[in-house]
N, C-alpha and C positions, 0 to 999 in steps of 0.2 A: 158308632161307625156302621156306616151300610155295609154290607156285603152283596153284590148281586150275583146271581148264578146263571152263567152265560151256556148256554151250546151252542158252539160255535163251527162252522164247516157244515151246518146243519141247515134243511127246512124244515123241520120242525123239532119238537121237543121229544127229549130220548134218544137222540142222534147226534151226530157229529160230535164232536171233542168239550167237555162240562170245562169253565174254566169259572176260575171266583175272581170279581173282580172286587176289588178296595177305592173308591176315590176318596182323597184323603186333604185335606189343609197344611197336613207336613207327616212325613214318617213316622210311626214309630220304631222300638230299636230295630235291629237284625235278631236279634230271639226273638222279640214277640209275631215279630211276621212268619218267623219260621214255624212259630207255635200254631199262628192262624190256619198256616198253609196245611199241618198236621194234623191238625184239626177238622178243615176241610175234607182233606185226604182224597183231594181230588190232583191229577197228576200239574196243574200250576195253580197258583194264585198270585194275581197281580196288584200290583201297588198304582195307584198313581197318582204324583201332584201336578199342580198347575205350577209354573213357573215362568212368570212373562205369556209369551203367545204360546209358548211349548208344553207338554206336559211331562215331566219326569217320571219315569216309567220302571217297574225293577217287577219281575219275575221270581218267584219262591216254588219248591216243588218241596213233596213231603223228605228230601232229601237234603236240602241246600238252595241258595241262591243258583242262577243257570244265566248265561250271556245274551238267551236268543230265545225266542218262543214267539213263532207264528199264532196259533190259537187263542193264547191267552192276549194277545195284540189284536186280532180281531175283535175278542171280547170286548177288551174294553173301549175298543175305539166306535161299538155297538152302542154300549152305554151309553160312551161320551156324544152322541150322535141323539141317541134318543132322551135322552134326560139334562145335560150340563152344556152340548155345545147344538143346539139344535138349528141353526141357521148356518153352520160349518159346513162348507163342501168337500173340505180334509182337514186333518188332523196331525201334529208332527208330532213324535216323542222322541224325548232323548233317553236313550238307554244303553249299556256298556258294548252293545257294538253299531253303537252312532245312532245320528238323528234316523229313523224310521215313520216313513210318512203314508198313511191310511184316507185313500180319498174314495168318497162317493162315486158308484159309476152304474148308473140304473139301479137295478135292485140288489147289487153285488158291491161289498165293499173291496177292493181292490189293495195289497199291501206293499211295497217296494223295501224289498230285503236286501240283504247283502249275500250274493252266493261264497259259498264255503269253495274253498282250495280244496282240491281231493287230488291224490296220485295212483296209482295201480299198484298191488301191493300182492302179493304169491298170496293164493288161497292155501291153507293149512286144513291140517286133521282135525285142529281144535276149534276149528270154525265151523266144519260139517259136523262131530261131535254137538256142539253147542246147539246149533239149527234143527239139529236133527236130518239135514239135506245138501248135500257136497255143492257149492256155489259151484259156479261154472265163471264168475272172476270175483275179484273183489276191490275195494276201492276206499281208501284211508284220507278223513280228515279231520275235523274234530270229531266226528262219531265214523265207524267204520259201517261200510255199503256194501252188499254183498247180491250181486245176479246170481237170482236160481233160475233154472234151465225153463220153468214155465209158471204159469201164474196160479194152476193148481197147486203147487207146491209153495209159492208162496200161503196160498189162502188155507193148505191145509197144515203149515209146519208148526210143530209143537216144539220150541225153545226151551233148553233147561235153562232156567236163569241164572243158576249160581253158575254154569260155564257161561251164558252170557257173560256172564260180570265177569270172568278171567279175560277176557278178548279185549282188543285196544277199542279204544274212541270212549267217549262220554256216553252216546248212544249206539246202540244197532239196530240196523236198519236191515229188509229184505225184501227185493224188489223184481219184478221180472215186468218183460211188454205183455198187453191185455188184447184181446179181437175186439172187446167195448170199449174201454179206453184207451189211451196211449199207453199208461202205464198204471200197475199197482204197486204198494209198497203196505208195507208192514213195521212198526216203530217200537222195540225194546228199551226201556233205560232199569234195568236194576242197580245201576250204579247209584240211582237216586231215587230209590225205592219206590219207582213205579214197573209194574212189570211188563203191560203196553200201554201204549200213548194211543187213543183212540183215534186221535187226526194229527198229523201231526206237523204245523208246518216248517219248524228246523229241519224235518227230514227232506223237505222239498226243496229246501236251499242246498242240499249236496246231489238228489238227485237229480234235479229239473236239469241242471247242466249238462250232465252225462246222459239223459236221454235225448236231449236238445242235440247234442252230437250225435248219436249214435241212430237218432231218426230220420235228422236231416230237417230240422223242421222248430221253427222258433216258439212256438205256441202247442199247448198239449191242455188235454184232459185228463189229470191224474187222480185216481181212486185209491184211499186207503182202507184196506178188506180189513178191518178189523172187527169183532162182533159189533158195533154200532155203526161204523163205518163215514163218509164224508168224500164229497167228492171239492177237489182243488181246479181253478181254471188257472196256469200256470203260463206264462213267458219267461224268456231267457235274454237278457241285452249286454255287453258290456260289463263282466262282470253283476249286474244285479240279476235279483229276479224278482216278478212280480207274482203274485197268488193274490189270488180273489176267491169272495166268498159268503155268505150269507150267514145269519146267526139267527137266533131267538133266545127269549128269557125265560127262564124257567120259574127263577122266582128273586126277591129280592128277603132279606133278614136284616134283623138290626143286632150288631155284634156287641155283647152287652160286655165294655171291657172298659 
């Protein structure tokens, strides 16, 4: 079994978000991918078969299986681009929250998500506790979103994670407007034993929305400050969202299993 080792939201290697990619002729079970992914111990590793024109696509984090992962979708639509589908102008995958389709667009691969539902939800003590920094609002959907008052405070907050992990959503996230970018953001999951997500683009699916609101403006340039970092070129339409973005390979392994 190959394994390749993508960073992705990246130009160049040691940056943006490492993801492990699997291209596979059929699954193996739900433990041994989970074992892969543990293995890896890189925050996903993705699966994927070809099935008809599509490819069937399932995401693993050293925690669990997960419904959504921007990065490890780039990854592999990298791959699949440079090694298995090389005269492909896009790419579609079916994966547990719908078809997601990755197309060529200059030097940028381009991905059409689905954006998250979020509502407004009372900032708490145990959210400033956890951050280390009183949000100024906060916003729940599958992972909970939280405005700090400036983007120092994002880029300097030190998260306990075991209060992370008491807090709602799957993930947390923390985000404020940038003077360089539109927007930065910052991505926790200890619920699924990763502590930060180096790029992250499920986070961009809850927030692209609510900055797209709150800028007034359908297209953005969003930065994820985290020590590696990666920058997203993000639109908002109709319920989806697109994010684009670049990747490189680090390396490829042969999974002796």
């Amino acid at each position: 079994m190959k394994c390749y080792h993508v960073d992705a939201f990246a130009e160049k290697v040691f940056e943006g978000n490492p993801a492990a990619v699997c291209v596979l002729e059929q699954f193996p079970s739900d433990e041994t991918m989970l074992k892969i992914a543990m293995e890896n111990n890189l925050s996903e590793t993705a699966f994927a078969v070809k099935t008809g024109e599509h490819y069937h696509l399932r995401w693993f984090t050293p925690g669990g299986e997960i419904n959504l992962c921007g990065h490890a979708t780039l990854g592999t639509a990298f791959v699949l681009f440079r090694d298995y589908e090389k005269d492909a102008e896009s790419i579609t995958f079916d994966t547990m929250s719908g078809a997601l389709t990755v197309s060529k667009n200059g030097s940028l691969l381009e991905m059409d998500f689905p954006a998250f539902e979020i509502k407004q939800v009372p900032v708490t003590d145990a959210m400033a506790d956890a951050i280390g920094a009183r949000p100024v609002e906060a916003w729940l959907g599958d992972d909970l979103v939280c405005i700090l008052e400036n983007e120092v405070s994002v880029r300097n907050a030190k998260p306990d994670q075991a209060k992370l992990a008491g807090l709602d959503g799957l993930l947390q996230h923390i985000t404020a407007k940038s003077a360089e970018f539109d927007c930065v953001t910052r991505s926790f999951a200890p619920k699924l034993s990763v502590a930060e997500d180096p790029v992250c683009g499920r986070a961009h699916c809850h927030v692209v929305p609510m900055w797209v609101e709150k800028l007034g403006k359908n297209t953005l340039t969003a930065r994820q400050v985290s020590p590696r970092g990666g920058t997203l070129y993000c639109k908002a339409n109709n319920g989806r969202v697109t994010l684009a973005g670049t990747a490189v390979l680090y390396s490829i392994a042969e999974l002796m299993l």
